[in-house]
C-alpha positions, 0 to 999 in steps of 0.5 A: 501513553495512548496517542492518536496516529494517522493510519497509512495503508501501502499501496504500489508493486511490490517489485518495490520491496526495498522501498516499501519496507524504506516507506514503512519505516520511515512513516512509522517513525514519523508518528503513523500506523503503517499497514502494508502488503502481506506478499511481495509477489513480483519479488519472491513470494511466488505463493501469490500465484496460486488459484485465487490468491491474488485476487484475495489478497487485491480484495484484502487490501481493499479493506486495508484501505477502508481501515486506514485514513489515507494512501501512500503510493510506493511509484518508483520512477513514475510506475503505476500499475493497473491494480495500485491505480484501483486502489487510488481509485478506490481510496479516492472514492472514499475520502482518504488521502492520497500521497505518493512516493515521488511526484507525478 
């Protein structure tokens, strides 16, 4: 079977990790790819830390939104930080859709 799957990239602090990985289940079994982030550095992964890591990976995800048709915006209680309101941004300026986690 070869189907065709919306992608969805992940997009949120990942102070949220258990409802990333909630997100992520759930959307895969919805029928979507789901791309997410590689580290969750606000819960553990201190290797995010380190000299030019997380600019890296805030650039990475940037191309993981290029490859993706739209967003999904992990914004528990409302939270939205400065870099997932840039990637918003960034999705938003190139067409792909954009959905959250909880209404605005």
């Amino acid at each position: 079977m070869v189907g065709k799957y919306p992608v969805i990239t992940l997009c949120g602090s990942t102070r949220f990790k258990e409802q990333f990985l909630e997100a992520q289940k759930r959307l895969t079994l919805a029928g979507n790819i789901v791309i997410s982030v590689g580290l969750f550095g606000h819960s553990g992964d201190d290797e995010v830390w380190t000299e030019g890591t997380k600019e890296m990976l805030d650039d990475m995800h940037k191309r993981k939104i290029d490859m993706a048709d739209g967003i999904y915006v992990i914004n528990v209680g409302g939270y939205i930080g400065q870099s997932t309101r840039s990637e918003i941004e960034y999705a938003r300026s190139r067409g792909k859709t954009v959905e959250f986690l909880e209404e605005a």
